[in-house]
C-alpha positions, 0 to 999 in steps of 0.5 A: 780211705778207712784206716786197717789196723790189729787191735792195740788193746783197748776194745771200748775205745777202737771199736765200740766208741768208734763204731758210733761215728762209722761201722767199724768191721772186727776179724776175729782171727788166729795165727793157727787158722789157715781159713783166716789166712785167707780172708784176712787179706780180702778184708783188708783189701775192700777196707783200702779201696777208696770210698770203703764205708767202714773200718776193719780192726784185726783182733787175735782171738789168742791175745785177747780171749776174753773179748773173743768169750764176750761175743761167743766166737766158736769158729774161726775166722768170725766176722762181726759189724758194729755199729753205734756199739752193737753188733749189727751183722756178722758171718763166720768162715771164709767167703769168697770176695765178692760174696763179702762185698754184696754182705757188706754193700747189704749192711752198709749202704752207699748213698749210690745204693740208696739211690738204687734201691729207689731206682728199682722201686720206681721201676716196680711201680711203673715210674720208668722215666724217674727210674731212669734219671736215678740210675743216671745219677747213681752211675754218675755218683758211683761209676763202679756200681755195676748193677745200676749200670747193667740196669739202666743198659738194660733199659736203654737197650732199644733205643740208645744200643751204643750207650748201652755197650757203653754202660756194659764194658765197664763191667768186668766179667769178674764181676757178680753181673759180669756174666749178664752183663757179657750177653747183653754186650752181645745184643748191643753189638747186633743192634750196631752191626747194620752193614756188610762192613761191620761183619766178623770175617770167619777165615775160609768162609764166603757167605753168600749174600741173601744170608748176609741181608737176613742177619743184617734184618734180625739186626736192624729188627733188634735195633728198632725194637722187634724182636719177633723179627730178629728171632725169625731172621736169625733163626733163618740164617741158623739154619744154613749159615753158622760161620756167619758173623762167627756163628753170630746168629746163634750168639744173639738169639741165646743173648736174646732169650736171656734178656727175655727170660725163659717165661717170655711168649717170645721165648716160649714160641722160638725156643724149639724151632732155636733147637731145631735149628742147632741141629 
């Protein structure tokens, strides 16, 4: 853990000389600024989390105005990255917290983000195997990167779908890939729900039982791959059935398209008899 600290006087000793053996991170701040106020914590919370890759000095544009007219600070609060005794990135104003750890995951690269990276390289270049294994191994690495774990939940969707659901609860819906994340939790659990047993029971509600089997056929189509045979299962029991499964046929086909993406056939085709069905 990087140590959090207000600047003790020495500018060329705690930032500059340090910044040469790791980024050290300036908030440039002020006991009037209300903004600052805000983002002071949030700074100081990601520099305490265990693995954080930089330091945070806190430098009180008060006390030390000279260094604050060095580096132009007009506005507060100012955020400046110094790395072997430069400024290397920097953002001014007080951004939310997980805005300031994607910049932060931008400008000072894990080893788990490095391996990403080639990760998504592999996957643009048809390397689907290698890909994978790097996933494997950044999740291994870093169990909070959260896009190499929808990724590669992604990838494995179709034939591993438990490891999948596996991979996308340990996404916090917080998160910045929470909300995906959310929709394809819902198409791994279609693709593990195969039997009468594994239904929602919806209070009041008695399906009747070849809407049942329709769904369970959109499922197991999932779960073999198919999507066109879910899509036209699902939509089926839609249209007469929406207690079912808690309205599950619903809830999958809008997961699936999201998977799919809006410029997908699938989606182009079934998007309109989906609509129709709503209604």
């Amino acid at each position: 853990m990087m140590t959090t600290l207000e600047l003790q006087g020495d500018f060329q000793t705690e930032v500059l000389e340090e910044s040469r053996k790791q980024p050290v991170l300036v908030d440039f701040w002020a006991e009037w600024c209300a903004p600052c106020r805000m983002i002071g914590p949030v700074l100081e919370k990601l520099a305490a989390e265990p693995g954080a890759r930089f330091k945070l000095v806190k430098l009180n544009t008060e006390m030390y105005p000279d260094i604050a007219r060095q580096y132009n600070i007009q506005s507060i609060p100012a955020v400046k990255l110094f790395v072997d005794g430069q400024v290397a990135a920097e953002f001014v104003g007080a951004l939310p917290e997980p805005q300031i750890r994607k910049w932060l995951e931008e400008q000072i690269p894990s080893e788990a983000d490095k391996l990403f990276r080639a990760a998504a390289s592999m996957l643009q270049a048809g390397q689907v195997e290698e890909a994978r294994k790097v996933l494997e191994e950044v999740v291994q690495q870093d169990p909070h990167h959260h896009r190499a774990r929808l990724v590669l939940a992604e990838m494995l969707m179709g034939e591993d779908p438990a490891q999948a659901k596996a991979l996308l609860e340990a996404i916090p819906p917080e998160s910045e890939q929470g909300d995906r994340a959310q929709k394809m939790l819902r198409l791994a659990r279609q693709a593990t729900v195969l039997s009468e047993e594994d239904l929602a029971e919806v209070e009041g509600h008695e399906p009747q039982k070849k809407w049942v089997e329709r769904y369970l056929e959109g499922n197991r189509a999932l779960a073999e791959g198919d999507y066109r045979g879910a899509l036209e299962a699902w939509i089926d029991v839609m249209t007469f059935d929406r207690k079912l499964d808690d309205d599950g046929a619903r809830q999958a086909c809008i997961a699936l398209f999201d998977h799919l993406g809006p410029d997908h056939e699938l989606t182009r085709e079934f998007y309109n008899r989906f609509s129709s069905a709503l209604f």
